[in-house]
C-alpha positions, 0 to 999 in steps of 0.5 A, a space after each residue: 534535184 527538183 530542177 532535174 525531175 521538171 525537165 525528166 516530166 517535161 521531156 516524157 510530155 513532149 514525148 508523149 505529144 509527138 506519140 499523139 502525132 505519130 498515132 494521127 490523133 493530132 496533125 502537128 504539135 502545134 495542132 495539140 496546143 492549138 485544140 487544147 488551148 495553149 499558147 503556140 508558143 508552149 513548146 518552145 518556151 518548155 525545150 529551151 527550159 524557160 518554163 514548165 508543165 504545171 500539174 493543171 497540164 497534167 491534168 489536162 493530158 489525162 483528161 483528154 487522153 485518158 489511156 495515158 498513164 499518169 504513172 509513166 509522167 510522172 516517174 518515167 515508170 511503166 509504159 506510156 500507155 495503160 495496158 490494153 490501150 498502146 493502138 488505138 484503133 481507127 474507130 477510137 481515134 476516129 471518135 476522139 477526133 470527133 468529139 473535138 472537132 464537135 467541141 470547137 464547132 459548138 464553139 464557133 455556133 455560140 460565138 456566131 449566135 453571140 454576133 447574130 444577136 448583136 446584128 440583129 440588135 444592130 438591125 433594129 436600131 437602124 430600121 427604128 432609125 431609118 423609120 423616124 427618118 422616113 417620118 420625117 421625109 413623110 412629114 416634109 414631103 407631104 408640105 412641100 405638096 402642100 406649099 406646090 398645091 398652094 402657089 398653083 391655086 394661088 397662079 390659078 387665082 391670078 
């Protein structure tokens, strides 16, 4: 029985990921798993039953998705959708939208920001680097003009 109320919930999920499709709210299913951070390979192991959905899923689902009724996963009962809320309109999809594509973009800043930090830690080294060389070429440059300067008085004395 327990097997069989899994695989009911696992369904109506499914369903409910081809409705975000079809409503535009995500490109592919894969697209869904991809901006919610699951395994592309989610899906797949759920259709041919070797896994489930987890009740964190569901609480994911509702989170990012807040006009799905938890009533109709859980028991099939009622309409997928919260009364008031079967269309979204273009504004509100548009604005989802957004807001997840804001997300991931706040993402991308913190790691581009986390690998200019390490660049710039990297810069520094090597100029410090490049630096002391530079001393170093200073230092032996200034003798050999010493040592050049040296032999030329010396030839000049002869």
């Amino acid at each position: 029985m327990a097997k069989e109320i899994l695989s009911e919930v696992n369904d109506r999920i499914i369903s409910l990921i081809a409705s975000f499709v079809d409503r535009g709210i995500y490109n592919s299913e894969r697209d869904f798993l991809i901006k919610n951070g699951y395994q592309t390979s989610k899906l797949s192991e759920i259709k041919s039953q070797k896994t489930n959905f987890k009740l964190e899923d569901v609480r994911l689902i509702l989170t990012i998705e807040p006009e799905v009724s938890a009533d109709w996963i859980m028991t099939g009962k009622g309409s997928m959708y919260l009364a008031g809320d079967n269309n979204r309109s273009d504004y509100e999809r548009l604005y989802w939208d957004m807001a997840k594509k804001y997300d991931l973009a706040n993402e991308k800043v913190i790691e581009l920001n986390n690998k200019l930090g390490e660049a710039q830690g990297e810069l520094k080294a090597y100029k410090q680097l490049v630096s002391s060389q530079d001393t170093s070429q200073s230092s032996f440059s200034l003798g050999c003009k010493v040592a050049e300067d040296k032999i030329a008085y010396e030839r000049e004395k002869k």
